[in-house]
N, C-alpha and C positions, 0 to 999 in steps of 0.2 A: 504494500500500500504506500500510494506515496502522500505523505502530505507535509505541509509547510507552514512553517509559522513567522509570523510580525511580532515582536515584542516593541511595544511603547511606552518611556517612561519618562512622564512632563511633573514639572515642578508648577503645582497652580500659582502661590504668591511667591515673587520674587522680594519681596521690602524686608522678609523676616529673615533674613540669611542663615542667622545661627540654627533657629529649631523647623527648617522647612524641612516636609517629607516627600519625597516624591511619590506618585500616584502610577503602580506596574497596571498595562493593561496586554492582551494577548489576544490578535486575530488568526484563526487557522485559516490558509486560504484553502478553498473548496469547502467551506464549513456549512453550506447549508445554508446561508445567509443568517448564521446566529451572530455575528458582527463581534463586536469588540468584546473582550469579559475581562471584568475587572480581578485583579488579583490581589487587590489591598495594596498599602502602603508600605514604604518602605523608610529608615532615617539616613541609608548611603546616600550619598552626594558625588552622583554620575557627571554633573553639570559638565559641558566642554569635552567629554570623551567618549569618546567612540568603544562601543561593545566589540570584542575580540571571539570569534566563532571557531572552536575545536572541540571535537571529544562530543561534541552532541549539546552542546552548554555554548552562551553567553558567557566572556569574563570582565570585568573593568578593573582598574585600577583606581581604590579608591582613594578618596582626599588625606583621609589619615595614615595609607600607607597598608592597609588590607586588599587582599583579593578578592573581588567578589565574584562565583558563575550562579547562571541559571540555566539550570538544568529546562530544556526544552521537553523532554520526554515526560516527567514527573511537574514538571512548573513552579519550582523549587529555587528558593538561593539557598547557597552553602559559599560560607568563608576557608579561601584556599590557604596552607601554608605557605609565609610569605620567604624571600630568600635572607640569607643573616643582615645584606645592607640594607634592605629595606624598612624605612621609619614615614613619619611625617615628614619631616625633612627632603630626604631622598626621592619622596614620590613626586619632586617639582622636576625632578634632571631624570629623571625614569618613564618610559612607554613600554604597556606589553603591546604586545606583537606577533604573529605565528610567521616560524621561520623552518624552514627543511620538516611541514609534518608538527613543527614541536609549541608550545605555547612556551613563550621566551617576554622574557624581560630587557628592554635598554636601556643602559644604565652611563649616563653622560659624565663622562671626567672631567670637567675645565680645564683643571690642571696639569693635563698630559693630552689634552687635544684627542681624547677620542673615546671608544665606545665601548663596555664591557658588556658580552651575549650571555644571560645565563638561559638556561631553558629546563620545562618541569615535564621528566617524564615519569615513567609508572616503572615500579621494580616485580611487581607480581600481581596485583589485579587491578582494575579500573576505580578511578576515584571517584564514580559517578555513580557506582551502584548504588540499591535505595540501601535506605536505612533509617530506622525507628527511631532511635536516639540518637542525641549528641555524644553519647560514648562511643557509640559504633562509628559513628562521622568522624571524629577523630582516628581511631583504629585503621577506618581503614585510608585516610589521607597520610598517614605514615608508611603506605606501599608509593607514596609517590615522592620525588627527591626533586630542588633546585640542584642545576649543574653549572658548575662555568664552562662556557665554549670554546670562545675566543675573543680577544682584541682588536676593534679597527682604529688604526693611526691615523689621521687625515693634513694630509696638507693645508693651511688654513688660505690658498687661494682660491679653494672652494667654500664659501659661505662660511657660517657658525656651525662647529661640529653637531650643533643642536638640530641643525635642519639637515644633515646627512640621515636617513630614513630607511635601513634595512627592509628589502622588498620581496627578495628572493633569493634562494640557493641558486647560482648557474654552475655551467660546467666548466672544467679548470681552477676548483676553489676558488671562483668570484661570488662575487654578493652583489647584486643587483641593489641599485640606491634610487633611489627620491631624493632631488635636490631640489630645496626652496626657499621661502623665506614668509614669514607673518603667515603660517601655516597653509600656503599656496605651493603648487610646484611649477616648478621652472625649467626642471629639466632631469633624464634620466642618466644614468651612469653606471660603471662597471668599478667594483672593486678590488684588485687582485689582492687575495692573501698574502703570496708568497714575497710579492716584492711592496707591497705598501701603497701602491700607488693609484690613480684615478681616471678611470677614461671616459668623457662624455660622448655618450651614445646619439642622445637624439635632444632637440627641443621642445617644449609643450607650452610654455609662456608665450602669449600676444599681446600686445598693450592695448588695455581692454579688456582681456577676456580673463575669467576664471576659472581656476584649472586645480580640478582634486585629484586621487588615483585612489583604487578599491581594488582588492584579491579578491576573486570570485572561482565559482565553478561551475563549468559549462552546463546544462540538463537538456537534454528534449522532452521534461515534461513541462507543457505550457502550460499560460497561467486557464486561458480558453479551457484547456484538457479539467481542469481542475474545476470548474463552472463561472471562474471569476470573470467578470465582462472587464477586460481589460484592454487599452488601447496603446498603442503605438507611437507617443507622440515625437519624433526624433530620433537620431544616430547618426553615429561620424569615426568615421575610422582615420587610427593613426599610423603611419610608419613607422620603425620599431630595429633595432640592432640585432645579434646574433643572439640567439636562446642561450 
């Protein structure tokens, strides 16, 4: 069976910053037209960041320096273990991110111009199984570990090491980059491992225009197939360097 979900989560009053909740809501598409359902409230403060999709789960990184997923299958949050650097603090120079398969954390150095990859994987079972209590949640988040991966060094005639954006694994130990700035991108780029260095692929910046990027994955199951009346409104294709 295939089906798909929208999770939305809006903060109704902005004035009260400290005790705002956000409001979780969940639409299935092909649901029959039972429309949005509410999932209650939540006290994380998602504001400004984009939801991280691996493992069957929602992640964000939250303000205080927690992980948070939601589980799509059960409709559940659960707080992930977080890695040793991670505080308040460190969640301002930190993005997760999915990198090679793996839900990874980037962790910005100022002080040495560059990027430490950790990434969270599982030692023996999945950390999304259900479970009844908070004892068992913990139990079984201890089959899953932070790892450090590696270090990217950047030459700083490419922008603020803050806006170099791990994208992708390629081939030959390169790391595909997002380069931008005031959270825009500007242009794509290759990173070799083995020798440090930077090579710009293509451009995406036009004066005028604005420009995001998004990891997706291909389906042929349409949203039409699914009963959703959905429409077409645009597409543009870009050119693009070696895989």
């Amino acid at each position: 069976m295939n089906e798909y979900k929208v999770v939305r989560i809006y903060y109704a009053d902005y004035r009260y910053r400290g005790n705002r909740v956000g409001c979780v809501q969940v639409y299935t598409l092909g649901g029959g037209g039972s429309g949005w359902r509410s999932k209650g409230e939540i006290s994380y403060k998602f504001l400004d960041r984009q939801g991280v999709f691996i493992n069957g789960a929602l992640h964000w990184l939250e303000g205080t320096g927690k992980i948070v997923a939601f589980d799509l299958a059960d409709e559940k949050f659960r707080v992930l273990p977080a890695p040793p650097f991670l505080d308040d603090k460190m969640v301002l120079v930190s993005q997760l991110h999915v990198l090679g398969g793996c839900l990874c954390i980037f962790h910005y150095i100022e002080a040495s111009e560059s990027i430490h990859i950790w990434s969270f994987k599982k030692k023996k079972t999945s950390c999304y199984d259900d479970s009844s209590n908070k004892e068992e949640e913990e139990e079984y988040y201890k089959s899953w570990s932070w790892s450090y991966e590696f270090s990217m060094n950047f030459d700083m005639d490419y922008r603020l090491v803050y806006e170099h954006c791990p994208s992708a694994l390629m081939k030959k130990g390169r790391v595909l980059l997002s380069l931008g700035f005031n959270n825009q991108i500007s242009s794509l780029a290759s990173y070799d491992r083995k020798t440090g260095t930077v090579e710009k692929l293509m451009d995406c910046f036009e004066e005028g225009s604005f420009c995001r990027k998004t990891i997706h994955m291909n389906s042929f199951v349409s949203l039409k197939s699914l009963g959703e009346d959905a429409k077409i409104i645009g597409s543009v294709e870009m050119g693009g360097g070696e895989e």
